[in-house]
N, C-alpha and C positions, 0 to 999 in steps of 0.2 A: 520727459521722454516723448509723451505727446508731441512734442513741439519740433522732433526733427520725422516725424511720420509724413510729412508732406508728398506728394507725388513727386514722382522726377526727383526723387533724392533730397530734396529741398526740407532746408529746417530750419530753425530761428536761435539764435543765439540774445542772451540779456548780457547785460550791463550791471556790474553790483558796486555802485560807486565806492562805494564804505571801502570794499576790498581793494580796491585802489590805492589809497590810505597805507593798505599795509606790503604792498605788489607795487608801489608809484611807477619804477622802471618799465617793467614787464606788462601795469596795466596800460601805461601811455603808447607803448611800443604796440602791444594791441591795435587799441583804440585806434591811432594813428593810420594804422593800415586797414582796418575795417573802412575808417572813415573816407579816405582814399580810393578804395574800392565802391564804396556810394556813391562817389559823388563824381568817378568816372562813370557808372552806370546813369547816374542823374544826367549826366552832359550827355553821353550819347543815346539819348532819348528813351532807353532801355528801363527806366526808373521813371514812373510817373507818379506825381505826387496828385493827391485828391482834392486841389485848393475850397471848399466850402464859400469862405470869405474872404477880403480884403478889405482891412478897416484901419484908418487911419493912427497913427500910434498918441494920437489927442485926445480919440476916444478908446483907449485902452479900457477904461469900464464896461463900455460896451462889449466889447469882444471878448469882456472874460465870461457877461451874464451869457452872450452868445454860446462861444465855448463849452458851457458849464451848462447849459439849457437842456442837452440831449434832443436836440429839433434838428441839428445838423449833420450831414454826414460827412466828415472829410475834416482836413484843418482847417483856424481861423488864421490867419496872417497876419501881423500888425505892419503896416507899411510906416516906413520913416517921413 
């Protein structure tokens, strides 16, 4: 309930993949549209993501101790 207390109306919604499992249609059909709605937000600049790192996907060890370190703030990215 906490979680849709934000100001401006604003709240958070999760993801319970398991339930999906047993919802496939209805969760995809979701998910689908959530994601769609992100990732027009992400394109018109509206979504900013907090990139931390960008680290090579050769050194994917690296990026997980990084990751997993709690020294960073933001994501770690592995680039192709």
């Amino acid at each position: 309930m906490l979680w849709n207390a934000f100001p401006g109306g604003k709240g958070a919604h999760f993801y319970n993949i398991w339930d999906g499992q047993r919802r496939l249609d209805a969760f995809r059909t979701k998910l689908n549209t959530d994601l769609r709605q992100a990732l027009a937000l992400l394109a018109d600049g509206k979504l900013v993501p907090h990139v931390a790192a960008r680290i090579p996907l050769t050194q994917v060890g690296e990026a997980v101790r990084l990751a997993e370190s709690g020294t960073v703030v933001g994501k770690v990215v592995l680039v192709p």
